[in-house]
C-alpha positions, 0 to 999 in steps of 0.5 A: 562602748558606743560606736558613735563615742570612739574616736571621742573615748580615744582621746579620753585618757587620763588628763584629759577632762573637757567632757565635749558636751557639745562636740558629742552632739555635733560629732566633730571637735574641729574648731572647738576648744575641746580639739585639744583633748584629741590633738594636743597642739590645738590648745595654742592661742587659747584662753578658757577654763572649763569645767563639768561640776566634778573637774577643773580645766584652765588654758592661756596663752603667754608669749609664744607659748599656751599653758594648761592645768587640770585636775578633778580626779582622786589620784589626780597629782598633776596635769598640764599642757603645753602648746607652741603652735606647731607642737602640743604636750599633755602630762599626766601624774596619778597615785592610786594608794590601792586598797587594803585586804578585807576580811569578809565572811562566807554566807553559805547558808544565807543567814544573813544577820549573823555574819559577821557576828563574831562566830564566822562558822555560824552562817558558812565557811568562815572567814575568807580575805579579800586580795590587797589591791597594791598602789599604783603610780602612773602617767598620761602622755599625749603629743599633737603636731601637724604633719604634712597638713595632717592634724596628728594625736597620740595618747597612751597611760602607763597602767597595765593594759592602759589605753593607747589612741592614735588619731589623725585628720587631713582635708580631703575634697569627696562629694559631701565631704571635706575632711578625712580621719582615721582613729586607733585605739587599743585597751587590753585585748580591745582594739578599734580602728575608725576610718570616716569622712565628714563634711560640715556646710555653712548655711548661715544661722544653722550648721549641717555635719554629714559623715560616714564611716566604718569602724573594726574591733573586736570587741565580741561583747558589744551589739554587733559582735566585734565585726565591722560596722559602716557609720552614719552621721547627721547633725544640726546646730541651729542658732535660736538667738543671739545667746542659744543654740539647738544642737540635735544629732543622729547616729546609725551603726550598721553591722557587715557581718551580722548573724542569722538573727542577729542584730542588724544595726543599732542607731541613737539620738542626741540633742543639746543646748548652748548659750552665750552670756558673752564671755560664759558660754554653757553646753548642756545635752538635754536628752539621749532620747528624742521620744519623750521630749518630741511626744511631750515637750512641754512636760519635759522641758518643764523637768518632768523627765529624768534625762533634762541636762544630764551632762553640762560644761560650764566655760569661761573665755578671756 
């Protein structure tokens, strides 16, 4: 799992489908629609539906209540949401029907074309079965409220080892920065806890995010190890024209407890693109990596490339 991903991941359990084709470039969901999938009682007073190409997502208000449904999923039965304003819920329901036992034939002997010809002892060892999957009810739970001026997520699934995240955010007035958050996530025998800072100015047609960090796991299979890691964030979202933004964002991990030859840091870039027809808006990330489209623009924006829009949220706003 990429570090520049973590407190986003830990919101994505389940139901929760809005995939924060902008936010993930920017590095913050305050103020986005996409907030919701962290703290659940920000979905209030909000009419969009969305969706990715493979989901779909739809939130309104009525009265003194917003609802939501989404879905997209193959064991998907029911998602919804509800928000008051000062409280939010998101349930979740999903039925896997597991997978059946499969007899598979032993190739030993390499022979290939004779397996599973009828005479399984012809190429190996015989037959062996495949263990039956057995099906599997579940349910995503999170719930969002704000305490103490303190935006405050908690998510978890019902499956075995399922994951289970823990979010809050607060505002804080230190140098650059204006908001303070702390993340926790658990997965199995995978644990992260992130505590960052960032700050976001306002400089007229443009936005700058600036942020820091430093994140714990133990995850011992990722780049660093599973030690702690300080964090580095920069972002810009540059308004073009009235109906497009530039998005371009700049994330760098550095390792506290690297080994004798080991990897010291890792970094990554991001761009996107969001235009606004009005009451349709559309995030698309254009590219993970800045080399080839700066080296080349011209070829790539002309989709001479394998990364141009990659990821895309279509929204709709009433």
């Amino acid at each position: 799992m990429k570090l520049r991903n973590i407190l986003i991941t830990a919101a994505a359990v389940g139901m929760m489908f809005a995939s924060m084709d902008r936010t993930s470039v920017v590095g913050y969901t305050e103020g986005d629609y996409a907030d919701m999938n962290t703290f659940a009682h920000k979905a209030w007073n909000t009419n969009t539906a969305w969706t990715s190409g493979t989901n779909f997502n739809a939130v309104w208000t009525d009265g003194a209540s917003t609802w939501g449904f989404s879905g997209g999923d193959e064991a998907d039965l029911v998602n919804m949401r509800w928000s008051n304003d000062t409280y939010g819920l998101s349930v979740g329901l999903n039925m896997d029907s597991g997978t059946a036992a499969i007899a598979e034939v032993a190739d030993s002997n390499n022979c290939g074309g004779a397996e599973g010809s009828g005479d399984p002892g012809a190429c190996g060892d015989g037959v062996t079965a495949a263990a039956e999957v057995a099906g599997e009810t579940t349910f995503d739970f999170a719930f969002g409220m704000n305490v103490m001026n303190w935006d405050v997520g908690f998510a978890m699934n019902t499956m075995e080892d399922g994951p289970m995240a823990l979010n809050a955010r607060g505002k804080c007035g230190f140098w650059a920065f204006d908001t303070f958050t702390v993340g926790y996530e658990s997965a199995g025998d995978y644990t992260v806890m992130d505590f960052g800072m960032y700050g976001v100015q306002d400089w007229g047609s443009a936005k700058g995010y600036f942020g820091m960090g430093v994140t714990m796991d133990d995850n011992e299979s990722a780049w660093h190890g599973g030690e702690m890691t300080i964090n580095t964030s920069f972002s810009v979202e540059s308004t073009l024209t009235d109906w497009c933004d530039l998005r371009i964002g700049y994330n760098k991990y550095f390792n506290m407890a690297a080994e004798v030859g080991g990897q010291e840091s890792s970094d990554a870039y991001s761009a996107g693109l969001g235009f606004n027809y009005g009451s349709v808006q559309l995030d698309m990330i254009i590219t993970d990596n800045l080399d080839d489209m700066v080296s080349n623009p011209l070829s790539f924006v002309n989709g001479r490339n394998s990364e141009l829009a990659t990821q895309w949220t279509l929204s709709y706003t009433w």
